[in-house]
GUMIMI-78387 format. One record per residue: x, y, z of N, C-alpha, C, O in turn; residue number from 1; residue in one letter. Coordinates in nm, 3 decimals. Atoms other than C-alpha are relative to their C-alpha. Layout:
// GUMIMI-78387
DOLUM     n_x     n_y     n_z    ca_x    ca_y    ca_z     c_x     c_y     c_z     o_x     o_y     o_z pos code
DOLUM       X       Y       Z       X       Y       Z       X       Y       Z       X       Y       Z NUM    A
...
//
This chain:
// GUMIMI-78387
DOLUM     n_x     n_y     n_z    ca_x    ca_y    ca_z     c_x     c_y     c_z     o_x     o_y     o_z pos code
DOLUM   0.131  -0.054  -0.026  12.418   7.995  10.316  -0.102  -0.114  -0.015  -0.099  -0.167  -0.126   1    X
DOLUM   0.071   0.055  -0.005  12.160   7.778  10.391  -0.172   0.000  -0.089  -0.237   0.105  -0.087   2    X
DOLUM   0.056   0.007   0.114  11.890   7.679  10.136  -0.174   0.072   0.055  -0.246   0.046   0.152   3    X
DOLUM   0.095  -0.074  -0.061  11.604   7.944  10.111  -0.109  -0.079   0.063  -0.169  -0.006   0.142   4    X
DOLUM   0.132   0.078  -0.069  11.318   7.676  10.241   0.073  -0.058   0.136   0.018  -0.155   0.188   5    X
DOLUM  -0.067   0.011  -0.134  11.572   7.657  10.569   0.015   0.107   0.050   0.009   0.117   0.173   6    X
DOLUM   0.005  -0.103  -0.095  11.602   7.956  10.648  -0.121   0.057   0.022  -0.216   0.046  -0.055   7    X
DOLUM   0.135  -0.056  -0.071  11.347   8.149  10.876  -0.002   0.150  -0.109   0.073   0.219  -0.178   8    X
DOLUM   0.047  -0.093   0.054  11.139   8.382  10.759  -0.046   0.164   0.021  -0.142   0.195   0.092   9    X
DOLUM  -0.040  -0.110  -0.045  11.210   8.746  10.760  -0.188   0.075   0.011  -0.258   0.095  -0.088  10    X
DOLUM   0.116  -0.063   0.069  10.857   8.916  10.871  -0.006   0.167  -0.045   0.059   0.268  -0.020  11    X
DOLUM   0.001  -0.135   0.085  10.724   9.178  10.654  -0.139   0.031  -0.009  -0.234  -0.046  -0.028  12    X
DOLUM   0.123  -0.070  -0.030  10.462   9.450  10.697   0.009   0.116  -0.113   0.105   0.179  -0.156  13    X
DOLUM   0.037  -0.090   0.078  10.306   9.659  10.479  -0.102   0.073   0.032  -0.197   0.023   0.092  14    X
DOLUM   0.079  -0.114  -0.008  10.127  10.000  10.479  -0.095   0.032  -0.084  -0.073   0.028  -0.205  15    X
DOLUM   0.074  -0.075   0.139   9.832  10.144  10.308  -0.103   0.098   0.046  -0.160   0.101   0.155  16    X
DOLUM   0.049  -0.127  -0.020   9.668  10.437  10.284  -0.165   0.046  -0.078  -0.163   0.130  -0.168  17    X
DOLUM   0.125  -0.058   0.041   9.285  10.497  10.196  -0.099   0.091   0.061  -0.105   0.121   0.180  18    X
DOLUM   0.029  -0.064  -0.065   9.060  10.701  10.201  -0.203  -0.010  -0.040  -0.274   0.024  -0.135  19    X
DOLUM   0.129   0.094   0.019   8.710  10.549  10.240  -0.088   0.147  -0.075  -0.098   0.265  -0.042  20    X
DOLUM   0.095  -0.085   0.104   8.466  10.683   9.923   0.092   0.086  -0.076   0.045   0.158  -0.164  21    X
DOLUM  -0.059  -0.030   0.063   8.749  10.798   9.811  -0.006   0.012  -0.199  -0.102  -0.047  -0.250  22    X
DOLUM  -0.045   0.032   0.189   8.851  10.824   9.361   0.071  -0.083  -0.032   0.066  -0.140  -0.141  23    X
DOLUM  -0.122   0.042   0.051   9.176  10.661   9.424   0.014  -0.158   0.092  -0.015  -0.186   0.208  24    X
DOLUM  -0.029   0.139  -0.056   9.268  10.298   9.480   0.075   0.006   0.142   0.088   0.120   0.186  25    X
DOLUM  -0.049  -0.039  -0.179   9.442  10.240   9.877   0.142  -0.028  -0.077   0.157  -0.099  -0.177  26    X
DOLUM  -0.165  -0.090   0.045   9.831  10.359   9.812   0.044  -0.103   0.067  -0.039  -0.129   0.153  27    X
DOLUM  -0.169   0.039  -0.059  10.137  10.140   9.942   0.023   0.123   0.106  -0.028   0.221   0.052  28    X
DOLUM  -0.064  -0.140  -0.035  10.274  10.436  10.201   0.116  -0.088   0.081   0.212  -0.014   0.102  29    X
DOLUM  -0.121   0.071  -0.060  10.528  10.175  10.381   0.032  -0.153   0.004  -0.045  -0.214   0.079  30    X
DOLUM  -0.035   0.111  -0.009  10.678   9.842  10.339   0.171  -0.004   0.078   0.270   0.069   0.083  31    X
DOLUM  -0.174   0.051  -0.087  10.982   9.662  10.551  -0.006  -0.157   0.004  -0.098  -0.233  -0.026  32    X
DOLUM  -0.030   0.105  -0.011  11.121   9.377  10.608   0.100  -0.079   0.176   0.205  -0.031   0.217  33    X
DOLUM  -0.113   0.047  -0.138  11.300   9.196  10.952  -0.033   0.138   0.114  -0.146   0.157   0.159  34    X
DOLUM   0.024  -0.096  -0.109  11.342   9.504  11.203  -0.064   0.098  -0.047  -0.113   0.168   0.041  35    X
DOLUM   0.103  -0.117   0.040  11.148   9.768  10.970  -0.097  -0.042  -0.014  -0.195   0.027  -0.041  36    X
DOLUM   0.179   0.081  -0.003  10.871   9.523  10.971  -0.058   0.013   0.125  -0.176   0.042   0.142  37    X
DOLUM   0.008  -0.029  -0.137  10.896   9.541  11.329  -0.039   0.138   0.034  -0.135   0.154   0.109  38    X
DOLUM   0.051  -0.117  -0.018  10.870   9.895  11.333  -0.088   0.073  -0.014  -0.137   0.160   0.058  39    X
DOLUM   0.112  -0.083   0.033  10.634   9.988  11.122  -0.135  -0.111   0.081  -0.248  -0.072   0.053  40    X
DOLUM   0.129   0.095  -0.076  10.375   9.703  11.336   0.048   0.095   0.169  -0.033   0.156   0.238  41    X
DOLUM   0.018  -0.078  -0.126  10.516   9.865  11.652  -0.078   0.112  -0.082  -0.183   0.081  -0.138  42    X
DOLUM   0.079  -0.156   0.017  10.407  10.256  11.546  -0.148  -0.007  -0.064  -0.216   0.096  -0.069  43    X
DOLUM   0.104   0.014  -0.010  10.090  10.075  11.430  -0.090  -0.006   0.081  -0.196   0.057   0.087  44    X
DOLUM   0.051  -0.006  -0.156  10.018   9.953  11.770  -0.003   0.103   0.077  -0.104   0.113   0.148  45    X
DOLUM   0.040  -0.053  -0.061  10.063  10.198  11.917  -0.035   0.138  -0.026  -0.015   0.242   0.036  46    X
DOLUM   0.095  -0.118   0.053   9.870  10.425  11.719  -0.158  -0.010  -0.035  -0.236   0.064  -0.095  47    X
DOLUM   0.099   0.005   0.026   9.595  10.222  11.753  -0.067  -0.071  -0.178  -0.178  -0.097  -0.224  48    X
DOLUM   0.078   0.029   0.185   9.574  10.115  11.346  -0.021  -0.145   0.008   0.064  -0.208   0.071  49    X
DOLUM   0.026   0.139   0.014   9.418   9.759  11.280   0.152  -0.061  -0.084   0.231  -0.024  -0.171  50    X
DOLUM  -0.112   0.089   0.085   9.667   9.528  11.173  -0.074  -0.172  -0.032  -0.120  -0.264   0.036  51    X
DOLUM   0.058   0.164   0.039   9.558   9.220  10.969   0.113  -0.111  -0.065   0.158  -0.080  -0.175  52    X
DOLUM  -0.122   0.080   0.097   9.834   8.922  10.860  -0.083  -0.107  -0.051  -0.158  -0.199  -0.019  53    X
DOLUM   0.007   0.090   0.149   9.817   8.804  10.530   0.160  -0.029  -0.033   0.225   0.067  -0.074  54    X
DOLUM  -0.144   0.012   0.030  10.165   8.680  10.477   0.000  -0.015  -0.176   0.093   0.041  -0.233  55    X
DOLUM   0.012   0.021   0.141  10.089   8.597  10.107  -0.012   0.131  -0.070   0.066   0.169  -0.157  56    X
DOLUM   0.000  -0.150   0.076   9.951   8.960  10.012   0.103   0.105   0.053   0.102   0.219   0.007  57    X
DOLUM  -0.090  -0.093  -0.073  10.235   9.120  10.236   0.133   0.004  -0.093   0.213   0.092  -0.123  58    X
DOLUM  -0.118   0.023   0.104  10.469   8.944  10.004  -0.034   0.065  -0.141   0.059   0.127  -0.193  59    X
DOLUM   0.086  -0.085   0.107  10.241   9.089   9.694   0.062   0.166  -0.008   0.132   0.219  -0.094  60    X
DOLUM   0.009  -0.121  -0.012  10.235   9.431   9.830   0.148   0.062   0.060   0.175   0.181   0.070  61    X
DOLUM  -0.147  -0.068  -0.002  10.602   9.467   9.921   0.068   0.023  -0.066   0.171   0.080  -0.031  62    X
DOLUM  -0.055  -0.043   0.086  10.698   9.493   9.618  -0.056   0.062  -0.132  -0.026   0.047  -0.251  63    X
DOLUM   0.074  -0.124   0.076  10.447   9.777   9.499   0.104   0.121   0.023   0.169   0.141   0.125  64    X
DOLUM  -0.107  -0.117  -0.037  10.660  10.088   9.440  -0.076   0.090   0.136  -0.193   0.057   0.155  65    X
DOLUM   0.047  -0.056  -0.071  10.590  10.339   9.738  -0.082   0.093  -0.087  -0.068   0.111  -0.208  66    X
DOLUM   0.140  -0.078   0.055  10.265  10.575   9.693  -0.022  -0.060  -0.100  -0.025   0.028  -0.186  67    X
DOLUM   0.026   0.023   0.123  10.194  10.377   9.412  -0.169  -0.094   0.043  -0.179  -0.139   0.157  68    X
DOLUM   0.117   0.047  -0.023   9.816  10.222   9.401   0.027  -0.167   0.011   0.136  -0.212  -0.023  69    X
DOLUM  -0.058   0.122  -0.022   9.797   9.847   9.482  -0.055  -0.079  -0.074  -0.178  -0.077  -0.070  70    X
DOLUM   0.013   0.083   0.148   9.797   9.586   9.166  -0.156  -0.058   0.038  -0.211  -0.089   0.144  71    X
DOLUM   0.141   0.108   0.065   9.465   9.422   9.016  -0.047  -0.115   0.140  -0.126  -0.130   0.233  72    X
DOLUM  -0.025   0.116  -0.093   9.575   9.125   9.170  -0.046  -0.017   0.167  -0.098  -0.108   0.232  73    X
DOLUM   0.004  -0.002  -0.145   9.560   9.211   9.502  -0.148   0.087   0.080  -0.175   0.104   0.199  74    X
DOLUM   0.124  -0.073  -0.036   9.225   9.408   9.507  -0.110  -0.067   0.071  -0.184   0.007   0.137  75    X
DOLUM   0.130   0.037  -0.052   8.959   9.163   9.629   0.053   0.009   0.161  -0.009   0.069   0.249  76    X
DOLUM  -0.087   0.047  -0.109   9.239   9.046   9.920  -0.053   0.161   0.092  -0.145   0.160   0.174  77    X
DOLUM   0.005  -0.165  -0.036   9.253   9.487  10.017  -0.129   0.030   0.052  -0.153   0.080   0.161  78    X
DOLUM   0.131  -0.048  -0.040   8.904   9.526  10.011  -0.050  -0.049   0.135  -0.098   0.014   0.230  79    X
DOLUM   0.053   0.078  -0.059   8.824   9.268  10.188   0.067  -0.016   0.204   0.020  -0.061   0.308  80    X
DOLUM  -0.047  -0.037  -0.143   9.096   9.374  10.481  -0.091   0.155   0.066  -0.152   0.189   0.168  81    X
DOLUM   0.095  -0.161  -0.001   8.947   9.742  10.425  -0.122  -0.050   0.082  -0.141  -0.028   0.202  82    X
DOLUM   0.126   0.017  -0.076   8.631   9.616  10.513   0.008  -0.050   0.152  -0.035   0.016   0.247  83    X
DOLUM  -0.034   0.049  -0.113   8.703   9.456  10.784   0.065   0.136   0.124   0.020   0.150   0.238  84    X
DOLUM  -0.033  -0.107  -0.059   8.891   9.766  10.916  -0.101   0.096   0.036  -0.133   0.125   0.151  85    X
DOLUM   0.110  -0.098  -0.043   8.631  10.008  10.888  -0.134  -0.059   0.069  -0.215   0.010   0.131  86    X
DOLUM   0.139   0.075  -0.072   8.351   9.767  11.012   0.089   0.058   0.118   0.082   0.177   0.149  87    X
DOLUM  -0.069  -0.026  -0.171   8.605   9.750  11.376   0.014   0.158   0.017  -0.012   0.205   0.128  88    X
DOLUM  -0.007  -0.134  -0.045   8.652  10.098  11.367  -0.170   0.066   0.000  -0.171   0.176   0.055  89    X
DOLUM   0.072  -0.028  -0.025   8.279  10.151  11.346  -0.072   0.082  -0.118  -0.188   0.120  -0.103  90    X
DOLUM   0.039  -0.107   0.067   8.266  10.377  11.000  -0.076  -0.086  -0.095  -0.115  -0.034  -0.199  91    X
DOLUM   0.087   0.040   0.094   8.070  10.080  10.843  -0.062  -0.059   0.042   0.009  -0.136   0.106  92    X
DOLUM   0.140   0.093  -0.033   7.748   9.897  10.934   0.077  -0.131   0.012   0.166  -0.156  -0.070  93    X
DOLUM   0.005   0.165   0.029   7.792   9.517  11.013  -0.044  -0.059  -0.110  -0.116   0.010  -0.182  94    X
DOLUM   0.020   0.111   0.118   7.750   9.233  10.750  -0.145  -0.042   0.006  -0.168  -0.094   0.115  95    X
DOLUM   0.120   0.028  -0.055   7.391   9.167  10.741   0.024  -0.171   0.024   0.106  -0.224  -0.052  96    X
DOLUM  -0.035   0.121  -0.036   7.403   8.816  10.868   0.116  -0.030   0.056   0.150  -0.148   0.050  97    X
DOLUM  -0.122   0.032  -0.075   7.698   8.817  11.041  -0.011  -0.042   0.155  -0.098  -0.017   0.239  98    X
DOLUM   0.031   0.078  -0.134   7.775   8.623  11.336   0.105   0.094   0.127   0.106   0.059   0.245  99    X
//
């Protein structure tokens, strides 16, 4: 077997689930790896859901248990996709100063 910094890298997608103004932190609801990574980015596409790659927090958040809220750690990273999501979808005002 060839030494892990030779072999290619399996991609991996992760799910999450909020619910803007919500109580509760944004949930884990699916992680994969290789062809379930694939899958769950297909049934994203074509459902329309933003997809943002962070390969660093994907690796983070794949190994949050499922439904489970997503670590400390990884909160500014979340928000900061969140935001971004709901700005493109329209349910939040632009950045004042944004280009």
């Amino acid at each position: 077997m060839p030494p892990e910094s030779h072999r290619p890298k399996q991609p991996i997608a992760v799910a999450l689930q909020y619910e803007l103004g919500g109580p509760e932190l944004p949930r884990v609801t699916a992680t994969g790896r290789g062809s379930i990574a694939e899958k769950i980015l297909e049934l994203a596409f074509a459902n329309g859901v933003k997809v943002r790659e962070d390969a660093d927090l994907a690796e983070i958040l794949s190994a949050v248990d499922l439904d489970s809220e997503i670590p400390a750690e990884a909160l500014i990273a979340v928000a900061e996709i969140l935001s971004y999501v709901y700005r493109a979808n329209g349910k939040l005002p632009p950045r004042s100063g944004a280009r």
